[in-house]
TIMI-2910 file (N, C-alpha, C, CB; in pm, 1 decimal, decimal comma, always signed):
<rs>
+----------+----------+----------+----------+----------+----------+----------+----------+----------+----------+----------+----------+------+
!      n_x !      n_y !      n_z !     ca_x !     ca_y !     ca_z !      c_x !      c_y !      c_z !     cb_x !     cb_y !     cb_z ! resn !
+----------+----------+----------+----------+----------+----------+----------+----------+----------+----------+----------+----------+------+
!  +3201,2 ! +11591,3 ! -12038,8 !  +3289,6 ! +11620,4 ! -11927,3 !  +3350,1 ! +11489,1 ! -11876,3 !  +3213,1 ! +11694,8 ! -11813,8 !  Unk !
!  +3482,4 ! +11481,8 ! -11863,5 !  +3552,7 ! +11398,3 ! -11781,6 !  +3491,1 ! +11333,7 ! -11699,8 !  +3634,9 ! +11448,8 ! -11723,0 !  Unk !
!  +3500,0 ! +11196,1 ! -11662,9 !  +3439,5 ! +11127,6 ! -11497,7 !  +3567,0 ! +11180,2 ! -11423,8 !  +3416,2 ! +10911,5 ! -11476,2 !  Unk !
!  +3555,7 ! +11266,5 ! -11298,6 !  +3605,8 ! +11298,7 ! -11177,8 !  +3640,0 ! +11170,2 ! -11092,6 !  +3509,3 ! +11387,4 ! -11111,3 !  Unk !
!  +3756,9 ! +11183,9 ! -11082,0 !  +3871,1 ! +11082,4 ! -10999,8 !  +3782,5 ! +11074,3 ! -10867,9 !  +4058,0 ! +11159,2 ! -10966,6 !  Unk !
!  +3755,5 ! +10900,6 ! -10780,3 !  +3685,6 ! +10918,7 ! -10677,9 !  +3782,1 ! +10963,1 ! -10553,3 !  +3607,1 ! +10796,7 ! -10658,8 !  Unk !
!  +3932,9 ! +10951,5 ! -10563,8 !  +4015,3 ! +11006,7 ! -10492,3 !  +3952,4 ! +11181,9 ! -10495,0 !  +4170,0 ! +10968,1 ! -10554,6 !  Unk !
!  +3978,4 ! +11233,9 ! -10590,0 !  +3928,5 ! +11372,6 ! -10541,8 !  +3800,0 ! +11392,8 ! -10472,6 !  +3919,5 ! +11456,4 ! -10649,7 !  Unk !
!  +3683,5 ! +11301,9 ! -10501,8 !  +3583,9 ! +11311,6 ! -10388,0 !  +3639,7 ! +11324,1 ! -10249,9 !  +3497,7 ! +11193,3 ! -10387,7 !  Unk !
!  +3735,5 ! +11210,5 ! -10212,7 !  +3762,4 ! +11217,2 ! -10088,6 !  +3873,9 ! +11348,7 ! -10007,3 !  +3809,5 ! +11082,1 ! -10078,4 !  Unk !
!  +3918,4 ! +11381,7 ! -10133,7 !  +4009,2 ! +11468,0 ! -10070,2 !  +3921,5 ! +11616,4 ! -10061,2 !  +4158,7 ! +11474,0 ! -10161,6 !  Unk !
!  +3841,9 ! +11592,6 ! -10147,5 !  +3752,6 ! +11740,1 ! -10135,6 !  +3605,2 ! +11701,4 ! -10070,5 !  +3722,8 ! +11821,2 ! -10311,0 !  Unk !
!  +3609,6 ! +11592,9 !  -9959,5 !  +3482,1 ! +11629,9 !  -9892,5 !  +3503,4 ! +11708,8 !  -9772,9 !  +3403,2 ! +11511,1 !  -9856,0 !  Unk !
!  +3355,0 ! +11687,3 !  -9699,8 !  +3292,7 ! +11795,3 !  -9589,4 !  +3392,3 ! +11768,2 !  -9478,1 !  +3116,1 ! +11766,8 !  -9534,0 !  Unk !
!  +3455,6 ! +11630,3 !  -9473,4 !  +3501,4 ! +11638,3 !  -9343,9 !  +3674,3 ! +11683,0 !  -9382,9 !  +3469,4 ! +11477,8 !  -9253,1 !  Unk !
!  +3693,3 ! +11712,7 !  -9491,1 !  +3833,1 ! +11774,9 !  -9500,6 !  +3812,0 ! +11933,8 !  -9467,9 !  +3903,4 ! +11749,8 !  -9660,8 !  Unk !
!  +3707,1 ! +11987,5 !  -9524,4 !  +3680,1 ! +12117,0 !  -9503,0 !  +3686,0 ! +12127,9 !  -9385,3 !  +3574,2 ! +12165,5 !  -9548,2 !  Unk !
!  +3598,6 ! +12092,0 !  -9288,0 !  +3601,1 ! +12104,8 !  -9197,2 !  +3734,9 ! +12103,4 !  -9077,6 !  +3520,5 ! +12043,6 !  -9200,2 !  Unk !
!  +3768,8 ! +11991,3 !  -9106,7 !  +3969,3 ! +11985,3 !  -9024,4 !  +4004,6 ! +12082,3 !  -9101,4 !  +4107,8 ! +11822,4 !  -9050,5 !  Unk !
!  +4048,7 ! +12137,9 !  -9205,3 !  +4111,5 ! +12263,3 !  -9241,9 !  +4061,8 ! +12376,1 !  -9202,3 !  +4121,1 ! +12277,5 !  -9361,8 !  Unk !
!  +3928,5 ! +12367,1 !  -9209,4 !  +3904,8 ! +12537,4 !  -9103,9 !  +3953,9 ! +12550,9 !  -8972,7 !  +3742,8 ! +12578,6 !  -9064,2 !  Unk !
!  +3927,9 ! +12413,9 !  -8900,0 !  +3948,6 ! +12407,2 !  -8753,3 !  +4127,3 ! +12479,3 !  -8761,0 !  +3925,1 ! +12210,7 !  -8681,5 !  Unk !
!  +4206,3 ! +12329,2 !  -8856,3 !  +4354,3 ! +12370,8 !  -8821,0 !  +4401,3 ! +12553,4 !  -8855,6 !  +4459,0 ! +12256,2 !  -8928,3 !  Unk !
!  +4289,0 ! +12641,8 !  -8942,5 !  +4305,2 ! +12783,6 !  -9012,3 !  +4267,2 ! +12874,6 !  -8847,7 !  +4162,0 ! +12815,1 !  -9180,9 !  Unk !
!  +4163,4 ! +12780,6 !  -8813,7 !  +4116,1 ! +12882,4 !  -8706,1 !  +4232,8 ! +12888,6 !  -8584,9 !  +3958,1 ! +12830,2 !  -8639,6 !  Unk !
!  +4270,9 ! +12773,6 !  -8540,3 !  +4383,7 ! +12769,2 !  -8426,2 !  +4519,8 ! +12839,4 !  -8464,5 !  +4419,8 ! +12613,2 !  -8390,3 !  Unk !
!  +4535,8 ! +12834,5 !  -8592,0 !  +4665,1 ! +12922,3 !  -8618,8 !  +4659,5 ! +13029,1 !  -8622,3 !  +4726,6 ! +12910,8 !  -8715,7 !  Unk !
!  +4494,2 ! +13129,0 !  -8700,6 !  +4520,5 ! +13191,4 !  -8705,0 !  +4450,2 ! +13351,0 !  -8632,0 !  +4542,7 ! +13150,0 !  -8797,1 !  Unk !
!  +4358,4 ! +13241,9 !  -8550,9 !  +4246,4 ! +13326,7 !  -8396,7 !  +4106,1 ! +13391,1 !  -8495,1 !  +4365,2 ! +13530,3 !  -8283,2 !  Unk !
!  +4150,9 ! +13328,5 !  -8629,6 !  +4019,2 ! +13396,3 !  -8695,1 !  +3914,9 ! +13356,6 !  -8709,4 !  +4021,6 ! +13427,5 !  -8796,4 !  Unk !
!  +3794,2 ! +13389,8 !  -8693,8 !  +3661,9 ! +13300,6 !  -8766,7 !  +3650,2 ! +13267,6 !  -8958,7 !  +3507,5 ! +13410,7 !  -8723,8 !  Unk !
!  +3611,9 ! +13112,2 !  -8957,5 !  +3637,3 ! +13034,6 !  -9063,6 !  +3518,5 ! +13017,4 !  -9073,2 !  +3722,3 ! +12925,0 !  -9062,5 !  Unk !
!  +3440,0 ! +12998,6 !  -9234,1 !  +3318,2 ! +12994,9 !  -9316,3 !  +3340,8 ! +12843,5 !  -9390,5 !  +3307,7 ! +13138,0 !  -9430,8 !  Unk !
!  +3287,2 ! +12799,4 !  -9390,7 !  +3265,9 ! +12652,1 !  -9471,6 !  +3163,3 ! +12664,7 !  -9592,0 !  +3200,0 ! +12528,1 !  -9362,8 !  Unk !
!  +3154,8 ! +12725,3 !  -9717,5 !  +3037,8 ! +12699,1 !  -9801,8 !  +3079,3 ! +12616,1 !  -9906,7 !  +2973,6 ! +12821,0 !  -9855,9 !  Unk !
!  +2966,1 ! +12585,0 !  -9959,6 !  +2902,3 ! +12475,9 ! -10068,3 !  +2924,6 ! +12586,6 ! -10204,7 !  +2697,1 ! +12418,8 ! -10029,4 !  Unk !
!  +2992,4 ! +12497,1 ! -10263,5 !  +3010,3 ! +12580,9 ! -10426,7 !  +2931,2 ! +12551,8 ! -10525,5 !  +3139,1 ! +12558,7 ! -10501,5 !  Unk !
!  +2881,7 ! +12418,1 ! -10538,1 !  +2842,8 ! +12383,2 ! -10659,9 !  +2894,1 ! +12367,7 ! -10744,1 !  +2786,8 ! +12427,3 ! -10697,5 !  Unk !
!  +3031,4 ! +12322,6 ! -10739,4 !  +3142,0 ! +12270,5 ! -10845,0 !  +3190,5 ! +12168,0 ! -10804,3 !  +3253,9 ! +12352,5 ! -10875,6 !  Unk !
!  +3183,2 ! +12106,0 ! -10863,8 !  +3227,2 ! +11923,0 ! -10841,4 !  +3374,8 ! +11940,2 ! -10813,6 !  +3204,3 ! +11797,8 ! -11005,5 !  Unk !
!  +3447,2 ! +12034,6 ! -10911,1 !  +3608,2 ! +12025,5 ! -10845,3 !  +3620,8 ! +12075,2 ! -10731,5 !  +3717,9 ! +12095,5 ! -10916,9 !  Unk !
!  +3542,9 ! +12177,0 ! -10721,0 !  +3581,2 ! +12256,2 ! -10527,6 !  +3405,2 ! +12266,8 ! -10485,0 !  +3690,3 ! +12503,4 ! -10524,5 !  Unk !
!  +3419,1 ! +12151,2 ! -10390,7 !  +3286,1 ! +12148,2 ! -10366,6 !  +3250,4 ! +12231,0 ! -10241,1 !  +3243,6 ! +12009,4 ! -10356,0 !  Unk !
!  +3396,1 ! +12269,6 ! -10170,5 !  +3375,7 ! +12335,1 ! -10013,9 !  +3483,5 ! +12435,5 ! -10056,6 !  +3413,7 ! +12224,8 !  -9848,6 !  Unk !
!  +3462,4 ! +12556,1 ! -10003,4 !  +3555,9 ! +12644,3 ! -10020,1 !  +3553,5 ! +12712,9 !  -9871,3 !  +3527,1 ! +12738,2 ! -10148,7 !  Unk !
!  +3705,3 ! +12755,5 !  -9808,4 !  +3656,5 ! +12801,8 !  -9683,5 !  +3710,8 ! +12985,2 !  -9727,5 !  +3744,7 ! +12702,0 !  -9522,0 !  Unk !
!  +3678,5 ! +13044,9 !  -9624,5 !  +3718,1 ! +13157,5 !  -9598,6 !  +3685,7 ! +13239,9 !  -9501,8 !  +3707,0 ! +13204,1 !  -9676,4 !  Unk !
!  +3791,8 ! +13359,8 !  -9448,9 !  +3761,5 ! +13452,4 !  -9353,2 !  +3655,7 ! +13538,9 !  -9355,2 !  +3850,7 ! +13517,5 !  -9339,6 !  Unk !
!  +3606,8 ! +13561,6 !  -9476,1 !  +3507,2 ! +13644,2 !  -9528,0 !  +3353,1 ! +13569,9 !  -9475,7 !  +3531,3 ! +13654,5 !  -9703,0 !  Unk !
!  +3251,4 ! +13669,6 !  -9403,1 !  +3151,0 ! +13672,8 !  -9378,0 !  +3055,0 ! +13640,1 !  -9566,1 !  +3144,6 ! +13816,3 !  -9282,9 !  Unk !
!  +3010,2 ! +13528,5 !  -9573,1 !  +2966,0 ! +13455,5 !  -9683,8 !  +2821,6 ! +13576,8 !  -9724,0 !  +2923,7 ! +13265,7 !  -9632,4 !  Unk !
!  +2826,0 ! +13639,5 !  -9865,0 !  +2710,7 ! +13696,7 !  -9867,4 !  +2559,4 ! +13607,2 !  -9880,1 !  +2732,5 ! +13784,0 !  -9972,5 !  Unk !
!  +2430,7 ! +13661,9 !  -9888,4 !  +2278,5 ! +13586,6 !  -9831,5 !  +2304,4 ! +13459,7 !  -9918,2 !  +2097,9 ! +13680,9 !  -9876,2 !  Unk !
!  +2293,5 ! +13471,6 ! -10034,5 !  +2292,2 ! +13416,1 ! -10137,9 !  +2401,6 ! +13300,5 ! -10147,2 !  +2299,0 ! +13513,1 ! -10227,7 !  Unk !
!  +2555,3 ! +13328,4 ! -10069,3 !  +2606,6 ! +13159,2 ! -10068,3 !  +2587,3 ! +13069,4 !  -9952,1 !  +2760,3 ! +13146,4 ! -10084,7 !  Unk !
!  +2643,1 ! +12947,1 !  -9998,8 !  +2588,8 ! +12860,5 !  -9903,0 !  +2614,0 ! +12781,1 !  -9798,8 !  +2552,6 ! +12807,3 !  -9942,7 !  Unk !
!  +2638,1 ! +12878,5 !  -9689,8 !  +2698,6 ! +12890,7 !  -9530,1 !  +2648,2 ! +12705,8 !  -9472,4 !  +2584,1 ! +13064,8 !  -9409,0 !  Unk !
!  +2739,5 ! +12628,7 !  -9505,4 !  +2791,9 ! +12498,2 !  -9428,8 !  +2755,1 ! +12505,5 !  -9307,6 !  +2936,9 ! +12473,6 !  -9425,2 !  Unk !
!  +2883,6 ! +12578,2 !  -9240,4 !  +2952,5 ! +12582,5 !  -9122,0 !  +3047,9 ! +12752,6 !  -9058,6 !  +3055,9 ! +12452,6 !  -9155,0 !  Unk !
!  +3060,3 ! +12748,8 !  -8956,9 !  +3100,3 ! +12881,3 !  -8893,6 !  +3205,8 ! +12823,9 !  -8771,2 !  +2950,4 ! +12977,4 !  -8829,0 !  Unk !
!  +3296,5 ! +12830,0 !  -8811,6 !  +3396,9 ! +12756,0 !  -8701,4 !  +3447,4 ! +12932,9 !  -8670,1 !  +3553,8 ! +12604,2 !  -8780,9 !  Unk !
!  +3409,1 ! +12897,7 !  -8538,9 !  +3421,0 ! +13055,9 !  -8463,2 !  +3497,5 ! +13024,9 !  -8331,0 !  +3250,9 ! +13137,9 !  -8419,2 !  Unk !
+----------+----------+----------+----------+----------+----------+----------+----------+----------+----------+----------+----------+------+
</rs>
């Protein structure tokens, strides 16, 4: 496997996730999920969706 660009570390860490839920939540009045993927390319994935037991709930920007 490829060595992963350390620019994409930075653009895909915790504290980007995080400002993007915040800026998702103010636009859009919804509650935002922050989980952990386990993929080096998308290491944070957010979404509106209530995260089932089994993934791995970060953060809850409510």
């Amino acid at each position: 496997m490829a060595q992963l660009s350390p620019l994409r570390s930075r653009l895909c860490d915790f504290d980007r996730a995080y400002a993007l839920a915040i800026r998702i939540r103010e636009t859009t009045g919804r509650h935002q999920f922050v989980l952990r993927t386990g993929d080096p390319i998308q290491p944070f994935r957010i979404t509106e969706t209530r995260p089932a037991m089994d993934e791995g709930l970060v953060l809850h920007v409510a």
